[in-house]
C-alpha positions in Angstrom: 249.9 131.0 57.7 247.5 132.0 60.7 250.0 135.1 61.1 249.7 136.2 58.1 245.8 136.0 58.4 245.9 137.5 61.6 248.1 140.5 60.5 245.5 141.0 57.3 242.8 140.8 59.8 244.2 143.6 62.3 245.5 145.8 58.9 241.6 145.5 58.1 240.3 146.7 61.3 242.6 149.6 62.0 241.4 150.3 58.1 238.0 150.6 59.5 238.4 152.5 62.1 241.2 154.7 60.5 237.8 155.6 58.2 235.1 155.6 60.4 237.4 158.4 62.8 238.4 160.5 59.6 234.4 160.3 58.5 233.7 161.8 62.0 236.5 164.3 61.6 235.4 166.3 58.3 231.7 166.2 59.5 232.9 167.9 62.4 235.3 169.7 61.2 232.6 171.1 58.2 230.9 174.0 59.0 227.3 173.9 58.8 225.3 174.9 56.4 222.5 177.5 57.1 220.2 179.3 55.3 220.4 182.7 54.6 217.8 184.8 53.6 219.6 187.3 50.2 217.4 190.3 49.2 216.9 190.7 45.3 216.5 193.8 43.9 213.2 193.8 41.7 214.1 195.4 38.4 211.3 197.5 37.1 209.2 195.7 34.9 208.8 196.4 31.2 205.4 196.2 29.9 204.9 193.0 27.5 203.7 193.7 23.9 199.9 192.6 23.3 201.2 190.3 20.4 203.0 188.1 23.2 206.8 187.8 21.3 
């Protein structure tokens, strides 16, 4: 009985650190995101009608 506990127990912590190291991993591994300035090009306006539709 305490074998079998203490094999659950030790499948449990490698679990846990099996996850913690793969978390670690990708965020690494994940490039990071920046900010880039894009340019838009400005359309030339249209004038509005007066009525507003």
């Amino acid at each position: 009985m305490d074998t079998q506990l203490l094999m659950i127990g030790v499948a449990i912590m490698f679990g846990l650190i099996g996850i913690a190291a793969s978390r670690d991993l990708l965020r690494r591994l994940r490039p990071q995101q920046r900010l880039v300035p894009v340019r838009i090009e400005r359309r030339a306006r249209r004038p509005r009608d007066i009525s507003g539709f």
